[in-house]
VOPAGU-2260 file (C-alpha; in pm, 1 decimal, decimal comma):
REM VOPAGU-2260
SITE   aa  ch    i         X         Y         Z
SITE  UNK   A    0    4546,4   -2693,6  -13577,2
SITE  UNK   A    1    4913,6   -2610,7  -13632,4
SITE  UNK   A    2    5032,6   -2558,5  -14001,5
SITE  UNK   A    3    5177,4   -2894,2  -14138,1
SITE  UNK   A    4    5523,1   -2766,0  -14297,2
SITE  UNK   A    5    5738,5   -2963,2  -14530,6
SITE  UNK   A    6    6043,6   -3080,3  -14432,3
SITE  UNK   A    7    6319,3   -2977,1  -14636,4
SITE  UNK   A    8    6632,4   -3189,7  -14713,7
SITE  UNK   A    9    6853,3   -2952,7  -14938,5
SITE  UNK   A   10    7085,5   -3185,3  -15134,8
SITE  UNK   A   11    6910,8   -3460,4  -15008,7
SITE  UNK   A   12    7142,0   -3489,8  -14751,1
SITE  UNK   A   13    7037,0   -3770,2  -14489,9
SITE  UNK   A   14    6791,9   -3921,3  -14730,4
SITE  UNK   A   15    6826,7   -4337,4  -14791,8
SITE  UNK   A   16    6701,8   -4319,5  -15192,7
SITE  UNK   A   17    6768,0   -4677,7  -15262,6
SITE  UNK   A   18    6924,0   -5006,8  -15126,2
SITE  UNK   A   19    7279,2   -5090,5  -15250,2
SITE  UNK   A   20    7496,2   -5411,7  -15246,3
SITE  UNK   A   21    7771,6   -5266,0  -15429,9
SITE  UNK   A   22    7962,3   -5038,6  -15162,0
SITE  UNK   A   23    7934,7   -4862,8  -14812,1
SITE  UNK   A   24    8109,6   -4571,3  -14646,9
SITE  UNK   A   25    8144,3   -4592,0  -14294,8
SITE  UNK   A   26    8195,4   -4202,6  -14218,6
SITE  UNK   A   27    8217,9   -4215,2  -13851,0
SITE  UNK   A   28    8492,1   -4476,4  -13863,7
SITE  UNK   A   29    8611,5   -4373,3  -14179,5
SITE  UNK   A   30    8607,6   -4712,8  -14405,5
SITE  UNK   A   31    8506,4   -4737,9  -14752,4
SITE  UNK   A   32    8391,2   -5117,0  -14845,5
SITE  UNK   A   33    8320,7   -5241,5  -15216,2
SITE  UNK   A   34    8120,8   -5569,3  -15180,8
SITE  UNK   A   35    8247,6   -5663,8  -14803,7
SITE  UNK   A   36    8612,1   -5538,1  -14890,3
SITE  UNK   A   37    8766,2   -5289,1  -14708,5
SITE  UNK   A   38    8948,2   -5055,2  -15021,1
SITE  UNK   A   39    9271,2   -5043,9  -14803,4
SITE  UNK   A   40    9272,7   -5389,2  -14866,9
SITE  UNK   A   41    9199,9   -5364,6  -15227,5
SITE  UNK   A   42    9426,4   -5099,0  -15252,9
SITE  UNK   A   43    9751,6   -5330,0  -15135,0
SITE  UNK   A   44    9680,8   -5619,0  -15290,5
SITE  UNK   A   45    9471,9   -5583,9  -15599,4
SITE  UNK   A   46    9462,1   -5464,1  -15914,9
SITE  UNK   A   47    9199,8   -5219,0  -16093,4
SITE  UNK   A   48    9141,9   -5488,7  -16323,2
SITE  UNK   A   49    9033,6   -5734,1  -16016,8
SITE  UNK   A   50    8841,8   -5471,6  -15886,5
SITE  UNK   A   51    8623,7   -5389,7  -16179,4
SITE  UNK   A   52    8520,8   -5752,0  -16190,4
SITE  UNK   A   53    8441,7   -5724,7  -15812,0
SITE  UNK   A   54    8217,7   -5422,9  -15888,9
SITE  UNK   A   55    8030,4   -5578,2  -16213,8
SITE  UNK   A   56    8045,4   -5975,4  -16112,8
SITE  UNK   A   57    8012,9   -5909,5  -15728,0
SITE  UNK   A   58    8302,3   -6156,0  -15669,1
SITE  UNK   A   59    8681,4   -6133,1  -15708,7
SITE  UNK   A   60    8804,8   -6287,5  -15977,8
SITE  UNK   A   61    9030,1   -6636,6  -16038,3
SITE  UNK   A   62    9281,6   -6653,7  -16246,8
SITE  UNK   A   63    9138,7   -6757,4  -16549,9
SITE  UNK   A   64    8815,9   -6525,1  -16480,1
SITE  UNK   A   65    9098,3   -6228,0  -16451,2
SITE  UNK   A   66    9285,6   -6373,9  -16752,3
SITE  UNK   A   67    8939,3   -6365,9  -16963,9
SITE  UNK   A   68    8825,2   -5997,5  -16812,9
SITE  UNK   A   69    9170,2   -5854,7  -16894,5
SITE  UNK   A   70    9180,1   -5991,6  -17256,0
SITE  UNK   A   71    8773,3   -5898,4  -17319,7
SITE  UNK   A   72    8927,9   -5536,0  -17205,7
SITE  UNK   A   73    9227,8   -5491,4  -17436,6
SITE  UNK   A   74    8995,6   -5570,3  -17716,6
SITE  UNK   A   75    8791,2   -5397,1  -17659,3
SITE  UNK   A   76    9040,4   -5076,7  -17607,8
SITE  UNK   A   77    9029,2   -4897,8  -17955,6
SITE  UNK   A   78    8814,0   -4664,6  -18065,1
SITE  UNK   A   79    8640,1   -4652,9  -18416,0
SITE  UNK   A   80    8791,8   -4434,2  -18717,0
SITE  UNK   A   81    8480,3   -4198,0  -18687,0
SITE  UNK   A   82    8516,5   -4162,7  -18316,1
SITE  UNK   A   83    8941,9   -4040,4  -18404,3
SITE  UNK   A   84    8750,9   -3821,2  -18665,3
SITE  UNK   A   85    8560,0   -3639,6  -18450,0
SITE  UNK   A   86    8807,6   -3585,9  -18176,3
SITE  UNK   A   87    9015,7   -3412,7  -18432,5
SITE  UNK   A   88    8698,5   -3186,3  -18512,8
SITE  UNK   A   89    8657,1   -3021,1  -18200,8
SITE  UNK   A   90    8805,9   -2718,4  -18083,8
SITE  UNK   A   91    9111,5   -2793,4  -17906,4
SITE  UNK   A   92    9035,3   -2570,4  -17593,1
SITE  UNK   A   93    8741,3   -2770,0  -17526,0
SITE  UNK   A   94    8677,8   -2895,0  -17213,5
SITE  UNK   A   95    8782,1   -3251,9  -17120,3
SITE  UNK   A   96    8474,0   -3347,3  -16932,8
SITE  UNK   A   97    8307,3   -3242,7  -17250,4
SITE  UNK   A   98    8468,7   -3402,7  -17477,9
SITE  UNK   A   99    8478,4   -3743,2  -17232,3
SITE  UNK   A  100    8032,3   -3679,7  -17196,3
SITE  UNK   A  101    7967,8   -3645,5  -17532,6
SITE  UNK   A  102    8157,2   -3954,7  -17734,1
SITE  UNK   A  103    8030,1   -4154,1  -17417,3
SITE  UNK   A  104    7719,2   -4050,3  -17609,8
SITE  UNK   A  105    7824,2   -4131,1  -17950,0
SITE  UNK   A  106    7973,2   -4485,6  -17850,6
SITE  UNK   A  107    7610,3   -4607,9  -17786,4
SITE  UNK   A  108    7561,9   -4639,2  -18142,4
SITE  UNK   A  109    7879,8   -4894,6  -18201,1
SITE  UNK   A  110    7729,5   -5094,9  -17909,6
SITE  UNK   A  111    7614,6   -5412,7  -18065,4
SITE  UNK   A  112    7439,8   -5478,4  -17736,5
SITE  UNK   A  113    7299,0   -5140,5  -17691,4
SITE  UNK   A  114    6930,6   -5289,2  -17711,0
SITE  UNK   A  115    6995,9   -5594,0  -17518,2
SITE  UNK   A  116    6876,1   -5541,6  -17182,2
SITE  UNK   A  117    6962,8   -5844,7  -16974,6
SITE  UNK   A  118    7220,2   -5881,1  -16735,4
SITE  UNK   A  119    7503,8   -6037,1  -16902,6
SITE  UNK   A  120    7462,0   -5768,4  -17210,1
SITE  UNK   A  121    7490,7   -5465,5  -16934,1
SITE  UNK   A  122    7800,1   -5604,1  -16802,8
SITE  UNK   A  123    7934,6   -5650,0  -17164,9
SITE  UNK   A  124    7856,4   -5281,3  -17199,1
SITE  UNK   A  125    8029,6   -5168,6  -16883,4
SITE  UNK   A  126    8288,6   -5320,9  -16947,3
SITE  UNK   A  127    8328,0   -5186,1  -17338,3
SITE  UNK   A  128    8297,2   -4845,0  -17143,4
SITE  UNK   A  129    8593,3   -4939,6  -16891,2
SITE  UNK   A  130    8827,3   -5026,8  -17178,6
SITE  UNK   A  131    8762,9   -4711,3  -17369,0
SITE  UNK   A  132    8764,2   -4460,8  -17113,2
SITE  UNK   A  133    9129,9   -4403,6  -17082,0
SITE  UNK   A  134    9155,7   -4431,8  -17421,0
SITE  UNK   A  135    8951,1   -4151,7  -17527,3
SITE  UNK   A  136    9088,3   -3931,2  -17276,7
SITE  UNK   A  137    9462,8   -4022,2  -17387,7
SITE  UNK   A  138    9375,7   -3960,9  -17769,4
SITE  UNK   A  139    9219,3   -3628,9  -17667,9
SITE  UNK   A  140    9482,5   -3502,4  -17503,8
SITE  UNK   A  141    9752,2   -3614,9  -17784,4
SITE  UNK   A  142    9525,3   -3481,4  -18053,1
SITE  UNK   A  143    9429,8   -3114,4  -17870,3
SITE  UNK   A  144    9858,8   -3107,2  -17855,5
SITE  UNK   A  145    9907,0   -3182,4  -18214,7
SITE  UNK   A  146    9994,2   -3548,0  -18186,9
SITE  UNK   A  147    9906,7   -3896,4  -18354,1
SITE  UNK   A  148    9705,0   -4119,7  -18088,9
SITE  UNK   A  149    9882,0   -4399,2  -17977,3
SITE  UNK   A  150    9712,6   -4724,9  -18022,1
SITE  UNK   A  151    9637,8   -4935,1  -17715,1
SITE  UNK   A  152    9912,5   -5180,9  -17662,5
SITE  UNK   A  153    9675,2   -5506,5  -17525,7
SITE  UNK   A  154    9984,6   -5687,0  -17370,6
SITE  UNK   A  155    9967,4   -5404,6  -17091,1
SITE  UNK   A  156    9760,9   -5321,8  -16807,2
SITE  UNK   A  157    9427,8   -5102,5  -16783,0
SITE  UNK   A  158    9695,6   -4893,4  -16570,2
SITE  UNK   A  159    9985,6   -4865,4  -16777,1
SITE  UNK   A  160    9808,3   -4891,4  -17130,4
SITE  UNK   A  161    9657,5   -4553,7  -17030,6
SITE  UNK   A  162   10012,0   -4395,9  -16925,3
SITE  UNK   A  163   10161,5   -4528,6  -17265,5
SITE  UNK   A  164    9870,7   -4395,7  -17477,4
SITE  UNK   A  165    9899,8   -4017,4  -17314,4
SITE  UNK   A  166   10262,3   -4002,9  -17311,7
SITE  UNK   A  167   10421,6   -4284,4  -17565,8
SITE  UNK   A  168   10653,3   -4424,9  -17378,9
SITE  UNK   A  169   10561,3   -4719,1  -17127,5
SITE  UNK   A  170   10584,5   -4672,9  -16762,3
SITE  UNK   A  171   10829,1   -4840,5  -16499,5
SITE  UNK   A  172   10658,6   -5092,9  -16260,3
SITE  UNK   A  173   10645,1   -4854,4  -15990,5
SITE  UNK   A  174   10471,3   -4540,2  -16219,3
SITE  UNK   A  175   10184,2   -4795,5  -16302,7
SITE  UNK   A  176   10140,4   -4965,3  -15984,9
SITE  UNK   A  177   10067,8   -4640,3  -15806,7
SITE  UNK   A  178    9849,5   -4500,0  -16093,0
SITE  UNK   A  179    9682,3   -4837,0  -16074,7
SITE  UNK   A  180    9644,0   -4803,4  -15710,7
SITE  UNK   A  181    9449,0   -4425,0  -15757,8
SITE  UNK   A  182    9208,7   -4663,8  -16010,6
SITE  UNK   A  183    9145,3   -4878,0  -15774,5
SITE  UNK   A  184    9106,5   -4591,9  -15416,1
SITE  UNK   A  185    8824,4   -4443,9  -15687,3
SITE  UNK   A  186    8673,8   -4699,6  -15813,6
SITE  UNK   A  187    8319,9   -4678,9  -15608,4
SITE  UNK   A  188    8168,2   -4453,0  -15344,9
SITE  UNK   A  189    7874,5   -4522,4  -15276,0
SITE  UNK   A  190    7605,5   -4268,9  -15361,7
SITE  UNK   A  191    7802,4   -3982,9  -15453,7
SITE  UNK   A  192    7655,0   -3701,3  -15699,3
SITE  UNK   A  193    7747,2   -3833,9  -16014,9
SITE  UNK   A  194    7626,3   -4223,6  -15909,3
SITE  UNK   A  195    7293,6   -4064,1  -15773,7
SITE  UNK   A  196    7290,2   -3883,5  -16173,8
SITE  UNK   A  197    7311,2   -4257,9  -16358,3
SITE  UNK   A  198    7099,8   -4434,3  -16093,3
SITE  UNK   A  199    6865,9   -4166,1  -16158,3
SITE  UNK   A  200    6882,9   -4155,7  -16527,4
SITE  UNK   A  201    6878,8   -4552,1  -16519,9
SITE  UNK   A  202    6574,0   -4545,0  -16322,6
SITE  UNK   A  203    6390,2   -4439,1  -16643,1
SITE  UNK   A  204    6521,2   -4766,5  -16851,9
SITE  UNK   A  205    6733,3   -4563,2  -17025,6
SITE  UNK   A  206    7074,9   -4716,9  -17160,5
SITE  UNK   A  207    7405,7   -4747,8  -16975,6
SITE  UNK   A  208    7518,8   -4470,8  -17208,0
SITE  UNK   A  209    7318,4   -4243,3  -17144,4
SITE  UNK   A  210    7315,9   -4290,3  -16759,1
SITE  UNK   A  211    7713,9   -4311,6  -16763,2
SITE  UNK   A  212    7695,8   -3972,1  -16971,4
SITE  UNK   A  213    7467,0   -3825,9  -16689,4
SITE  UNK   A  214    7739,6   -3921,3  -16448,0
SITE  UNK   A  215    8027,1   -3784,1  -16616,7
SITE  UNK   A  216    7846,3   -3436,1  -16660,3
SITE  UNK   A  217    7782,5   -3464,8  -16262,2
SITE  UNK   A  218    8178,2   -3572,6  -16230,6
SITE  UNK   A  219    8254,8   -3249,4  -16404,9
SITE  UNK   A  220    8111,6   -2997,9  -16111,0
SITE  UNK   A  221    8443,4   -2858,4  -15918,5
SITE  UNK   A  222    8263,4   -2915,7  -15577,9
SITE  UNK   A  223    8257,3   -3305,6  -15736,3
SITE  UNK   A  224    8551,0   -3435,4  -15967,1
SITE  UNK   A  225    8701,9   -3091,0  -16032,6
SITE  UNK   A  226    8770,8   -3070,0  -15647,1
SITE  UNK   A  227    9127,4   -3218,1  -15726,1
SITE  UNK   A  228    9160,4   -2989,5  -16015,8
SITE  UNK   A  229    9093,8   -2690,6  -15720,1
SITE  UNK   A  230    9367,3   -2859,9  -15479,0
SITE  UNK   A  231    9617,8   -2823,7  -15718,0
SITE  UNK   A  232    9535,4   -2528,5  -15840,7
SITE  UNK   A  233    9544,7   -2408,0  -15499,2
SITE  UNK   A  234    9901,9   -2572,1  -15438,2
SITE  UNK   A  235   10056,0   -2390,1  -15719,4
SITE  UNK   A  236    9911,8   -2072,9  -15575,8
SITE  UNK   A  237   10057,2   -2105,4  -15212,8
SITE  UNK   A  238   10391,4   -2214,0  -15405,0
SITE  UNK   A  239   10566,1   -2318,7  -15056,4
SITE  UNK   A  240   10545,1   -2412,8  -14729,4
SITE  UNK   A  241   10617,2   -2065,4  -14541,4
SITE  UNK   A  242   10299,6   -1951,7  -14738,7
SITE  UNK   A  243   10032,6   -2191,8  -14566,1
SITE  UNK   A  244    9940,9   -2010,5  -14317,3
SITE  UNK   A  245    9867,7   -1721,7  -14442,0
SITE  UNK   A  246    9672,3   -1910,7  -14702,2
SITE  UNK   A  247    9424,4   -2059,5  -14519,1
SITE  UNK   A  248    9368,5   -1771,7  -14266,8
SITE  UNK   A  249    9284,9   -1535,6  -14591,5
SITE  UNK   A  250    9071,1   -1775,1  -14755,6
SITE  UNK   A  251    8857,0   -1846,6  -14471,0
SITE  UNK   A  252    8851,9   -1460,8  -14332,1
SITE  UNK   A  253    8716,4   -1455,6  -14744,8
SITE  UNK   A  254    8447,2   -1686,3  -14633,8
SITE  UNK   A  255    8603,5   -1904,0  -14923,4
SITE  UNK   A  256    8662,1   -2333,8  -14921,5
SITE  UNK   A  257    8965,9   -2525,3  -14847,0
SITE  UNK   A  258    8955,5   -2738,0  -15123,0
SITE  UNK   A  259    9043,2   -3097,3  -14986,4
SITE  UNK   A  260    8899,5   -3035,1  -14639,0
SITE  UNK   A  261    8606,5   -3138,0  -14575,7
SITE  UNK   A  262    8352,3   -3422,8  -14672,9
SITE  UNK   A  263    7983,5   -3451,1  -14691,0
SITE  UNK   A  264    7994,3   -3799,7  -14528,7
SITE  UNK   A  265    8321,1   -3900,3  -14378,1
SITE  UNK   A  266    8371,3   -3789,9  -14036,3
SITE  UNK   A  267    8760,3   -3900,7  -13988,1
SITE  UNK   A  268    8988,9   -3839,5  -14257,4
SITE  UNK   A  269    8867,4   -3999,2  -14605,9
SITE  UNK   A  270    9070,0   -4362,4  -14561,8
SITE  UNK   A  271    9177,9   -4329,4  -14920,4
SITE  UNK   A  272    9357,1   -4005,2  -14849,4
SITE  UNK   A  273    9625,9   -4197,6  -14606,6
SITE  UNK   A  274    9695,4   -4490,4  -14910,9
SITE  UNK   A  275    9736,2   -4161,8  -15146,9
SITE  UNK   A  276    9980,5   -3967,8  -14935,0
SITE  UNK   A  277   10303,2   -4154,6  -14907,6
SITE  UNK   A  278   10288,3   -4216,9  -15302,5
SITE  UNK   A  279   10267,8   -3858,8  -15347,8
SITE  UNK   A  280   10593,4   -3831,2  -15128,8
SITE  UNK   A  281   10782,6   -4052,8  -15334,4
SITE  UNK   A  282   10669,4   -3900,7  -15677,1
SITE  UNK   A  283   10784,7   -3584,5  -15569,8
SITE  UNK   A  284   11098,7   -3682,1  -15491,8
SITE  UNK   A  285   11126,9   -3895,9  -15816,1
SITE  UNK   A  286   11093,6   -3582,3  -16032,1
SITE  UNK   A  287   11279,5   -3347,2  -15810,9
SITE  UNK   A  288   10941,3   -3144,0  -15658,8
SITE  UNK   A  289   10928,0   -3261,1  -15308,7
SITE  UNK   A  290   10749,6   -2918,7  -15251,9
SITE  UNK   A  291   10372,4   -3032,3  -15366,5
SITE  UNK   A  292   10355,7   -3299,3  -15144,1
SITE  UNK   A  293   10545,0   -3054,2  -14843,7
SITE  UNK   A  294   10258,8   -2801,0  -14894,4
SITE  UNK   A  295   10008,2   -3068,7  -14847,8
SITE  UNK   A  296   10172,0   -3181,0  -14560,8
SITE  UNK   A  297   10169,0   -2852,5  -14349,0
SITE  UNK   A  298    9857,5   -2700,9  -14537,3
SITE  UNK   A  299    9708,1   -3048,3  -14390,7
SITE  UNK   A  300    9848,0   -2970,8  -14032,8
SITE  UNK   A  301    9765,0   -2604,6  -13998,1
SITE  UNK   A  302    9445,9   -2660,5  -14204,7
SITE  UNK   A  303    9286,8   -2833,9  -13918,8
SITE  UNK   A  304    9409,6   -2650,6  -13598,5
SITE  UNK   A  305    9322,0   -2317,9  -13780,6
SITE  UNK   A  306    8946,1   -2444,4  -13863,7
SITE  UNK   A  307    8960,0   -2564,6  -13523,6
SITE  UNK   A  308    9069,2   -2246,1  -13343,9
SITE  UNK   A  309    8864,8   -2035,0  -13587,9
SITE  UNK   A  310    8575,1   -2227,2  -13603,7
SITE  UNK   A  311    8542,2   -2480,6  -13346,3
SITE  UNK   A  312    8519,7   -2766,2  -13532,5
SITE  UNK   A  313    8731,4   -3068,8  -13678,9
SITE  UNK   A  314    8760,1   -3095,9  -14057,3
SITE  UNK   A  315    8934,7   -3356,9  -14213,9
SITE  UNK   A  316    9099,4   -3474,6  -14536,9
SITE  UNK   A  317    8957,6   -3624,9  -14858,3
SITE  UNK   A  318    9066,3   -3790,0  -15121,8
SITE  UNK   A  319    9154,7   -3507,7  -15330,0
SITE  UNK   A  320    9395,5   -3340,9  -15115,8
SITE  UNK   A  321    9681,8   -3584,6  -15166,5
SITE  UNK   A  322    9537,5   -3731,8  -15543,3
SITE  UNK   A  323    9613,6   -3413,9  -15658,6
SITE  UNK   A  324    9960,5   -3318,8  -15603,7
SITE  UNK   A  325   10058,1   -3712,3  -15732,6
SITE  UNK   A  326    9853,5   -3681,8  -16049,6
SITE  UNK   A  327   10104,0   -3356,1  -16115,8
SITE  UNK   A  328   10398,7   -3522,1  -16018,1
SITE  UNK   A  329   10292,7   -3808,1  -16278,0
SITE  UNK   A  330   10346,5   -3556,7  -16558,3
SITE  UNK   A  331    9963,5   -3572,0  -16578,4
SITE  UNK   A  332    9821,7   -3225,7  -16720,1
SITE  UNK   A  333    9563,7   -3091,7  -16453,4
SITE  UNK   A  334    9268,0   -3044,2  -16674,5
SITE  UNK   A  335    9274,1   -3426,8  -16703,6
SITE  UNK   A  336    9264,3   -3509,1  -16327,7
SITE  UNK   A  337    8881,5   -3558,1  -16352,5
SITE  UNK   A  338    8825,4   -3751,8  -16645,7
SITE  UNK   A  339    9098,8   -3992,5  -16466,2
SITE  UNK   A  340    8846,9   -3989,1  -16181,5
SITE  UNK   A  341    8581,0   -4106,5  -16420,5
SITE  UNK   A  342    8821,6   -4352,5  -16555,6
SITE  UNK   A  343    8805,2   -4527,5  -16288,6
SITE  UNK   A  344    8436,8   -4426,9  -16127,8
SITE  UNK   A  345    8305,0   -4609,7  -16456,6
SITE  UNK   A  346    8295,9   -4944,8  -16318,2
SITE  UNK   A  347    8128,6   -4798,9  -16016,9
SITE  UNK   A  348    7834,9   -4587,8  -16223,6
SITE  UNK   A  349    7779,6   -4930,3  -16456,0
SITE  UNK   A  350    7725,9   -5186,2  -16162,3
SITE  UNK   A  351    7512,7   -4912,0  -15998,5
SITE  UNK   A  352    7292,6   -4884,6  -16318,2
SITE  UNK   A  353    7294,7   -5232,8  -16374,3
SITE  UNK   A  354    7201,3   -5286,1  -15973,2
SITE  UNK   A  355    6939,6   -4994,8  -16021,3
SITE  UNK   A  356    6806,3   -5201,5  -16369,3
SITE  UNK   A  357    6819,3   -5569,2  -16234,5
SITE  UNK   A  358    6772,2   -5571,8  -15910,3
SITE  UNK   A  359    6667,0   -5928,9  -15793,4
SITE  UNK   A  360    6755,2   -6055,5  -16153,2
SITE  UNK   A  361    6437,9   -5873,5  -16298,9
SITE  UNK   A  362    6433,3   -5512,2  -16465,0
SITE  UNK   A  363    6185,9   -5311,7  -16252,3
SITE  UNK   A  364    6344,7   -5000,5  -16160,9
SITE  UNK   A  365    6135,2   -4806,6  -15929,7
SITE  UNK   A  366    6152,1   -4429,2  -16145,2
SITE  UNK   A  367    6280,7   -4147,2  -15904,4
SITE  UNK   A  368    6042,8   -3894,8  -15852,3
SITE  UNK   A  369    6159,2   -3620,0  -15584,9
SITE  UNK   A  370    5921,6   -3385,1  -15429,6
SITE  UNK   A  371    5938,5   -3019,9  -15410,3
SITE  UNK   A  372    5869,4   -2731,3  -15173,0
SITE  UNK   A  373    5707,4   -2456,5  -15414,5
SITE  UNK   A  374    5787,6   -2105,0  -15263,1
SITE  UNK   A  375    5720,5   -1896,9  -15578,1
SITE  UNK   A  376    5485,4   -1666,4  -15371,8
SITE  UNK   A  377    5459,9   -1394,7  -15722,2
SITE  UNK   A  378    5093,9   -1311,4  -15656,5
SITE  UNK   A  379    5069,4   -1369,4  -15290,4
SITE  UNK   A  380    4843,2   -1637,1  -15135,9
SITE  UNK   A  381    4660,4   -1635,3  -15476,9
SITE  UNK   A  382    4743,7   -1755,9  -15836,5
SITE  UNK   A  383    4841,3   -1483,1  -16115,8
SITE  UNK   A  384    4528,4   -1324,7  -16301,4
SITE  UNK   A  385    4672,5   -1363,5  -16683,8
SITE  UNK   A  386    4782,4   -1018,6  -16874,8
SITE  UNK   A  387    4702,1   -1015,9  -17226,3
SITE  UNK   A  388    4995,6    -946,2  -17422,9
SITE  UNK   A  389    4891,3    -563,5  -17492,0
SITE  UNK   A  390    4839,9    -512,0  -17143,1
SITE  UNK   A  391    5191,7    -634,4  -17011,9
């Protein structure tokens, strides 16, 4: 009889964990759908706002359904004394996924809902975690740079609160609509690494913060969130356009990554990339640096037909390549470029963890238990014979 051996699945690539009603990527046509909507639709017509509610509610809203999310939101915006306190505790060169995981931790305790498990209490929680997000990421940054916090203004949007809070001064219309429009393009994605990380931890009945912390310590990997901290990075490296090519043929004769090419599921370019592009193009040439979104351009172009020739296969854009280089152009530092990906990815780990939690309206999450492939072969086909101590 042949040997039976296991198969393998590093990364759990191809693997269907769960069934989800909350989004679907289409890699071979490259579309990315929350709830039936295509995102490119979302994306021109929407606002993050509308889209949260979409994610949690699993409808769009109406107008007074949007007019009571918004204002549930804005009051929901400030954070305690204690949680300003401890901000101004930490060490300033801490990281900002840090900071972001660990009050996500500390907020559980100001929940009021925290041991309410039903449906309608989860989606109060979520959305207490939406409205504070931005906000703890806006104080951070003001506080780590010597500065008061600015409070929350609630007649503003999710969008343009944040942009006021980091930098004190509100935004023009156009600033917050395309800010708003990068909520919204990363909003959901299915079952990414960091959604997989609060499904998982949510699996176990443990509380939306704790899952949503789980997620935002996934976020913070640079082959995750921190890829669009690596584009830019790598922009500022290559510094113009006459320097591409060179670029990309020492980094891959290095045997090193492209950051922004490439995607573990999408086998076109990433759909969100395309919506991203042109607004990088025009906040460029807002401020005066038309270069970061040139680079991008050409390192785009000769990306691909250097992989191709090289290689002999097609890679393709992500999401990163262009969010990157209009992030920087917003005046946005680069260390904060993932926790405004988890700004936004909130409303997409909460209506995972409460799908995961309530599916069919009753809490029976089915706990993940992987398998593994042991291969620690210390004492060959046999287990270790135990040393005493004396004897080691």
């Amino acid at each position: 009889m042949e040997e039976c051996t296991p198969t393998v699945n590093t990364g759990l690539r191809g693997v269907t964990v769960a069934s989800t009603k909350i989004s679907h990527v289409d890699g071979a046509a490259g579309k990315l759908i929350y709830r039936g909507y295509l995102v490119k639709d979302l994306a021109e017509s929407t606002s993050y706002e509308e889209v949260a509610h979409l994610l949690l509610y699993e409808h769009l809203p109406n107008a007074e359904e949007l007019k009571t999310f918004k204002n549930f939101l804005a009051q929901n915006r400030a954070l305690p004394e204690s949680t300003i306190a401890i901000l101004k505790c930490c060490d300033r060169k801490a990281s900002p996924m840090d900071i972001l995981q660990g009050i996500v931790s500390l907020m559980a305790s100001d929940d009021p809902d925290l041991d309410d498990r039903n449906r309608e209490a989860s989606i109060r929680k979520a959305s207490r975690l939406i409205a504070k997000f931005p906000t703890i990421m806006a104080a951070w940054d003001r506080i780590r740079n010597g500065k008061a916090p600015v409070a929350p203004d609630p007649e503003l949007s999710h969008a343009a609160n944040f942009l006021y809070m980091l930098n004190g001064e509100k935004p023009d219309e156009e600033l917050a609509r395309f800010f708003d429009t990068g909520l919204v393009l990363h909003a959901e994605h299915a079952f990414n690494a960091s959604t997989f990380s609060a499904r998982q931890v949510a699996s176990t009945r443990a509380h939306m913060y704790s899952a949503v912390a789980a997620a935002v310590g996934s976020l913070s990997g640079e082959l995750h969130g921190g890829a669009n901290v690596r584009v830019m990075e790598m922009l500022l490296k290559i510094g113009a356009v006459e320097n591409v090519e060179a670029y990309v043929h020492n980094e891959l004769e290095a045997g090193r990554l492209i950051f922004g090419l490439g995607h573990a599921v999408y086998q076109t370019d990433d759909p969100r990339a395309h919506i991203l592009a042109p607004m990088s193009k025009k906040m460029g040439e807002r401020i005066g640096q038309p270069q970061w979104y040139e680079i991008s351009r050409v390192l785009e172009k000769q990306g691909k037909a250097i992989f191709k020739e090289r290689k002999g296969i097609d890679i393709y854009v992500n999401v990163d390549f262009y969010s990157a280089s209009l992030y920087y152009a917003m005046g946005i530092p680069i260390d904060l470029f993932s926790p405004l990906f988890a700004m936004s990815r909130v409303a997409g780990w909460a209506a995972h963890v409460i799908e995961e939690q309530y599916a069919d309206a009753a809490p029976k999450p089915a706990l993940y238990r992987p398998k593994s492939n042991y291969i620690g072969d210390y004492c060959g086909p046999d287990e270790c014979s135990f040393v005493p101590m004396d004897d080691r």
